[in-house]
One Martini backbone bead per residue (centre of mass of N, CA, C, O) as a GRO file, in nm:
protein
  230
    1UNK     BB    1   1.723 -10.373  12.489
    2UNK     BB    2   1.645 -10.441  12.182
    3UNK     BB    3   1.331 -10.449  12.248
    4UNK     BB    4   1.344 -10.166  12.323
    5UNK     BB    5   1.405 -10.039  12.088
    6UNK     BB    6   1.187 -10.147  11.881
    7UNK     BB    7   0.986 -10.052  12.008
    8UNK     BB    8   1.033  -9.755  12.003
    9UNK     BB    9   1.048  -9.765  11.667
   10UNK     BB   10   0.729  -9.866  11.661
   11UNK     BB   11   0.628  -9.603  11.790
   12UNK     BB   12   0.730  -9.377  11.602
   13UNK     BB   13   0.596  -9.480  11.390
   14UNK     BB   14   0.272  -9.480  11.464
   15UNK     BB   15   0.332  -9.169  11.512
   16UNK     BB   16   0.493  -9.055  11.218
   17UNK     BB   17   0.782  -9.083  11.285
   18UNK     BB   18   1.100  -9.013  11.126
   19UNK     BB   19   1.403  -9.118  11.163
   20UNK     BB   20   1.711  -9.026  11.138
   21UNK     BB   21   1.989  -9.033  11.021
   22UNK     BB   22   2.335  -9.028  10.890
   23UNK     BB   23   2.396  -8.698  10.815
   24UNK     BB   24   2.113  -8.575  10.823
   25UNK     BB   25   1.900  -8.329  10.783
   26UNK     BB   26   1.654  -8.163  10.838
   27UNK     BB   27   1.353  -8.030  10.645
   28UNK     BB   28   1.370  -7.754  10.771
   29UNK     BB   29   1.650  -7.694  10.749
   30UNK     BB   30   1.636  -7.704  10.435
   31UNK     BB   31   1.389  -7.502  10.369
   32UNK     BB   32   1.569  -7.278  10.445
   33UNK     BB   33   1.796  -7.282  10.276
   34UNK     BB   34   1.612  -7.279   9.986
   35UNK     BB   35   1.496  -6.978  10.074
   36UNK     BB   36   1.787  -6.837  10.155
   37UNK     BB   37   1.854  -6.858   9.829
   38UNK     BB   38   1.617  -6.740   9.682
   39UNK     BB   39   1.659  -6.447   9.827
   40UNK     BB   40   1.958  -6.402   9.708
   41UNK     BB   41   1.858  -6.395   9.415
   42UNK     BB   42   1.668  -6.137   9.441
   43UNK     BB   43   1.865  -5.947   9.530
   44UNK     BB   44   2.051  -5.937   9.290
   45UNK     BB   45   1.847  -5.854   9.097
   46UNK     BB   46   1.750  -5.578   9.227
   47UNK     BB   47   2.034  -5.463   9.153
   48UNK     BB   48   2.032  -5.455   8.876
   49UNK     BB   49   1.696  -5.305   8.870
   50UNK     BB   50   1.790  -5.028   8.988
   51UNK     BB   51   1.927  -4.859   8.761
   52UNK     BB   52   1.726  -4.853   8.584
   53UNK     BB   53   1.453  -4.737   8.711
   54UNK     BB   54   1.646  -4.474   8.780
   55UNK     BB   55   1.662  -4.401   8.430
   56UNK     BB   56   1.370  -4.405   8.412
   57UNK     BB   57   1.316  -4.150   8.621
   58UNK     BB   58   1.517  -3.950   8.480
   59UNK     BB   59   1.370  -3.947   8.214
   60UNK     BB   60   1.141  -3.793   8.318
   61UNK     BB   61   1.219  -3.585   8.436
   62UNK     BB   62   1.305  -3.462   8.192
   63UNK     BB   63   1.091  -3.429   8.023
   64UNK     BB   64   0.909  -3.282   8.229
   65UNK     BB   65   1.148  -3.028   8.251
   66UNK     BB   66   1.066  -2.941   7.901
   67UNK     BB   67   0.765  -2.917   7.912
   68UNK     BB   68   0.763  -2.665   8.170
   69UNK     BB   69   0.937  -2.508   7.956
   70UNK     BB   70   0.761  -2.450   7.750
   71UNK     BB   71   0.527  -2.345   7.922
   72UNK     BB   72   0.661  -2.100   8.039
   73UNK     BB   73   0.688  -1.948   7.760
   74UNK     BB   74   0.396  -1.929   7.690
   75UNK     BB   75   0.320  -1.795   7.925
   76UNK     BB   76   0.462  -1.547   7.915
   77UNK     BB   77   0.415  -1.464   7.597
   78UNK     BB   78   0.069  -1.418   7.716
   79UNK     BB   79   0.109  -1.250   7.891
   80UNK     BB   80   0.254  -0.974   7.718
   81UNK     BB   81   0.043  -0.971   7.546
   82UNK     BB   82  -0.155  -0.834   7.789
   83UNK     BB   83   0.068  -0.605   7.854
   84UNK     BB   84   0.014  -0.456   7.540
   85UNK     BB   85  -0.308  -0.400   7.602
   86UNK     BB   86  -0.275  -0.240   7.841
   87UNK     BB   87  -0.120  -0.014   7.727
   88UNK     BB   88  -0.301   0.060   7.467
   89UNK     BB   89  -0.549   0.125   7.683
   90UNK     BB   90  -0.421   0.334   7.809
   91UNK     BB   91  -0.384   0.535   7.552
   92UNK     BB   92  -0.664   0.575   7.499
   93UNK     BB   93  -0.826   0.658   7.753
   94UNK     BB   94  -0.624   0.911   7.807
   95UNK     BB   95  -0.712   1.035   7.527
   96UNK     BB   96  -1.049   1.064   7.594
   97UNK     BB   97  -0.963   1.214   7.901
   98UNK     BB   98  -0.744   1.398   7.890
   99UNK     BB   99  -0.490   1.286   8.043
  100UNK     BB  100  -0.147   1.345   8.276
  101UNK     BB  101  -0.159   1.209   8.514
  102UNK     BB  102  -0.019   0.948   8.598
  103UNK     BB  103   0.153   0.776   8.416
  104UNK     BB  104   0.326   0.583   8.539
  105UNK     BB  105   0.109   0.445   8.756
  106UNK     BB  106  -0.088   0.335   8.507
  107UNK     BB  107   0.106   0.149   8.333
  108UNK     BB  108   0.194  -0.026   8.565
  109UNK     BB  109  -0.039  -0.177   8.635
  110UNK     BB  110  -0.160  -0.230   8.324
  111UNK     BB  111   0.159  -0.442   8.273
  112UNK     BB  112   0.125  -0.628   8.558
  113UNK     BB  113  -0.208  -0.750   8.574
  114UNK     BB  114  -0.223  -0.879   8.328
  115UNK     BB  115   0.024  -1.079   8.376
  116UNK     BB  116  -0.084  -1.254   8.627
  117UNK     BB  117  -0.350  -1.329   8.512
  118UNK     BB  118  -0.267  -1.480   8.294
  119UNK     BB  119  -0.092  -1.701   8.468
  120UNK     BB  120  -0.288  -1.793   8.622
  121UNK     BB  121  -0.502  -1.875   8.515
  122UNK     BB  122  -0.365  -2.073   8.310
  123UNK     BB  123  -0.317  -2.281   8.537
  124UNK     BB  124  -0.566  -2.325   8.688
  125UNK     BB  125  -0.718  -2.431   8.376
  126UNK     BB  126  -0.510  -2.554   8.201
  127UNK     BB  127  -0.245  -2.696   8.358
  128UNK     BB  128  -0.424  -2.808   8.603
  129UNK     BB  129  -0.586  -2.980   8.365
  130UNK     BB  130  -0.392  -3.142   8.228
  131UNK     BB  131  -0.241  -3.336   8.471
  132UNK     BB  132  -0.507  -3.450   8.549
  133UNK     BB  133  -0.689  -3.531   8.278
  134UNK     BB  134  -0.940  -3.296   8.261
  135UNK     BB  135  -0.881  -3.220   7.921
  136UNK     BB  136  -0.927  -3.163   7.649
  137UNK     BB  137  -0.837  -3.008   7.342
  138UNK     BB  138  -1.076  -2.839   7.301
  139UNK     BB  139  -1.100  -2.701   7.604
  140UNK     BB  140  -0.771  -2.614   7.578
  141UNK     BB  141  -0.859  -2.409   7.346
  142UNK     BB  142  -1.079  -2.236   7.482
  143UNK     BB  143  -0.961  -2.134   7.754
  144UNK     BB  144  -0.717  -2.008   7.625
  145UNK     BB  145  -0.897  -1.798   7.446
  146UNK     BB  146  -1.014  -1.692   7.665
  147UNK     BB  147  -0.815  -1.567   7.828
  148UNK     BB  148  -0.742  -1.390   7.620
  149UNK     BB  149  -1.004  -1.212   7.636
  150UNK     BB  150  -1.050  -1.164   7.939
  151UNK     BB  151  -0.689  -1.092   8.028
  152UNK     BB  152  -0.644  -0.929   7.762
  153UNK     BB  153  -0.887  -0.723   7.744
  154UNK     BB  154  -1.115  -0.668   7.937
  155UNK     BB  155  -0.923  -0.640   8.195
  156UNK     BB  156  -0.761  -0.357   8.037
  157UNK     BB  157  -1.034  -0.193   7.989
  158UNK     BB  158  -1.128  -0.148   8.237
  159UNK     BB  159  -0.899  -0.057   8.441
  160UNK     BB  160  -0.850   0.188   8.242
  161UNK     BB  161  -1.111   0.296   8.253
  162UNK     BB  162  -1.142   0.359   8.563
  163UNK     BB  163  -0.859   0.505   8.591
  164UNK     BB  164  -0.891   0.751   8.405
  165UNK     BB  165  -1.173   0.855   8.514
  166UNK     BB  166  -1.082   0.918   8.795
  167UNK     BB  167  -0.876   1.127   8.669
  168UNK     BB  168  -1.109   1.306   8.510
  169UNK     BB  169  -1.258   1.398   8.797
  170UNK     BB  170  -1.006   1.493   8.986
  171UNK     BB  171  -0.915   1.706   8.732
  172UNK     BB  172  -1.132   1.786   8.494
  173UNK     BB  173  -1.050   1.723   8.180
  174UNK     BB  174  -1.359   1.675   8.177
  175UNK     BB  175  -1.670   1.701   8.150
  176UNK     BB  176  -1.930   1.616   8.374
  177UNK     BB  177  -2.163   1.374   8.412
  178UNK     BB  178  -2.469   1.310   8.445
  179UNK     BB  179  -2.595   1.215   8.667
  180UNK     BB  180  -2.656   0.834   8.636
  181UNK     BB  181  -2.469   0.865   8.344
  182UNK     BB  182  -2.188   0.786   8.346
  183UNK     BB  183  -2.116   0.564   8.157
  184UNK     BB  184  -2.243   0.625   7.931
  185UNK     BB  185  -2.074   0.883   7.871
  186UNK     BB  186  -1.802   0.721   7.874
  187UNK     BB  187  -1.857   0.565   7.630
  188UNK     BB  188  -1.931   0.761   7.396
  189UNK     BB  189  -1.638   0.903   7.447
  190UNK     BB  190  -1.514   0.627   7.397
  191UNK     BB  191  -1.585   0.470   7.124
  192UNK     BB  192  -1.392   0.516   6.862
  193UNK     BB  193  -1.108   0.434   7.027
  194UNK     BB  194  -1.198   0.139   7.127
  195UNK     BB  195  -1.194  -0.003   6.840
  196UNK     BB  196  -0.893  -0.043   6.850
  197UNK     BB  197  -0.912  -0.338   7.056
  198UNK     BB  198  -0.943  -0.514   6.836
  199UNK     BB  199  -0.681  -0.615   6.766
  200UNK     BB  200  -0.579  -0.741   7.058
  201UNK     BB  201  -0.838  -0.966   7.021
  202UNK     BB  202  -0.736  -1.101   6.761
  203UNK     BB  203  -0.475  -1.193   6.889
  204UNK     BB  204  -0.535  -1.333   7.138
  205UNK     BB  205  -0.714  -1.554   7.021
  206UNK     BB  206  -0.509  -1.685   6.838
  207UNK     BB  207  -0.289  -1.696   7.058
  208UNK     BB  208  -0.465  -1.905   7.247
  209UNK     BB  209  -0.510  -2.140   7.021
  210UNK     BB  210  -0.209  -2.197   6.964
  211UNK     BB  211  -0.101  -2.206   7.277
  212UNK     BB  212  -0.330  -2.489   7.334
  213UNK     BB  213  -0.212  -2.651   7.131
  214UNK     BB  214   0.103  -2.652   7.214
  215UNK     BB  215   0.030  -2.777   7.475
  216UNK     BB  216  -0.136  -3.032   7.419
  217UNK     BB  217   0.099  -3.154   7.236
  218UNK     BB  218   0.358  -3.176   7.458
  219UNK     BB  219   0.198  -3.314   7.638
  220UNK     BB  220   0.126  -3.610   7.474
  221UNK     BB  221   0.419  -3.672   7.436
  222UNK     BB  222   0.519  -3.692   7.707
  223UNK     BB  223   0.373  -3.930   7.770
  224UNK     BB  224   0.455  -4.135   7.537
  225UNK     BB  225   0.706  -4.153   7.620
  226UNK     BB  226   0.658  -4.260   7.942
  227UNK     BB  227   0.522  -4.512   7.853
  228UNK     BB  228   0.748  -4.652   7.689
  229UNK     BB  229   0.937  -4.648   7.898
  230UNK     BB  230   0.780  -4.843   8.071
   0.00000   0.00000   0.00000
């Protein structure tokens, strides 16, 4: 019986198996424990690195919703500015068209259209472009002085211009001009007093140029600090 036991250990010799001696754990099972220890420390690491994380997510959205209210205001005061040049282009054209009737309603359109046309403009050409990362700041210092232009002055000329035109061949306000030229005779009617629309031009154009400015450095300092913070 010993001789069949060496054989068998000098077999499993030869085959490449040792032995576990008395009171060994096999080395799959220790590789598992050491493991195991280690899964259970990087556990630990993440539960402390997760409040972290959290304040530092926390910090971003404070940024950005700092960033988004300052924006909310200049893009509103940029509206107002066209809704105050809407008003003064229908008292312009209202007094050349020598009009009186419906005067509620066209001051509310003229209020109101200039007032939206320049918050999405604005949001969509400058704000999701600054946003999207493809808009430099001189792009969007143009931009900005561009909507001011031409939302907020050429957009209630026109409108203004042709509701007052509408409401003087409706009611006779004005003599009829001769066929074909309609636009011609109603500008010459109105250049004198459309000249009042500098005042309007030069501020829109100032107040564009300012809030293109003020608009990409707020973006920039909040990226700064964003990046920081990471």
């Amino acid at each position: 019986m010993a001789a069949l036991g060496r054989e068998a250990g000098a077999d499993l010799k030869d085959a490449g198996v040792v032995p576990l001696r008395a009171g060994e754990a096999p080395k799959d099972i220790r590789m598992a424990a050491y493991t195991h220890g280690q899964r259970s420390l990087s556990l630990e690491d993440a539960k402390f690195r997760r409040p972290m994380v959290i304040e530092i997510i926390e910090k971003k959205f404070e940024y950005l919703r700092k960033e988004k209210t300052l924006n909310i205001y200049g893009t509103v005061f940029f509206g107002t500015a066209a809704s105050f040049s809407g008003i003064i282009a229908n008292f312009i054209f209202r007094q050349c068209f020598k009009v009186k009737h419906d005067a509620l309603k066209t001051y509310a359109s003229l209020t109101t259209l200039p007032f939206l046309s320049t918050i999405v403009t604005y949001k969509l050409l400058v704000t999701d472009a600054l946003y999207s990362g493809n808009i430099s700041q001189e792009n969007c210092v143009l931009r900005s002085s561009l909507i001011g232009i031409v939302c907020g002055v050429l957009y209630p000329c026109g409108l203004a211009f042709s509701k007052n035109g509408r409401l003087a061949v409706k009611y006779h306000t004005v003599p009829l001009p001769p066929k074909g030229r309609v636009l011609l005779y109603w500008v010459l009617l109105c250049q004198t007093e459309i000249k009042a629309m500098m005042i309007p031009l030069v501020f829109q154009t100032v107040f564009g140029i300012f809030n293109g400015l003020q608009h990409y450095a707020r973006f920039e300092s909040t990226f700064e600090k964003t990046v920081h913070e990471d």
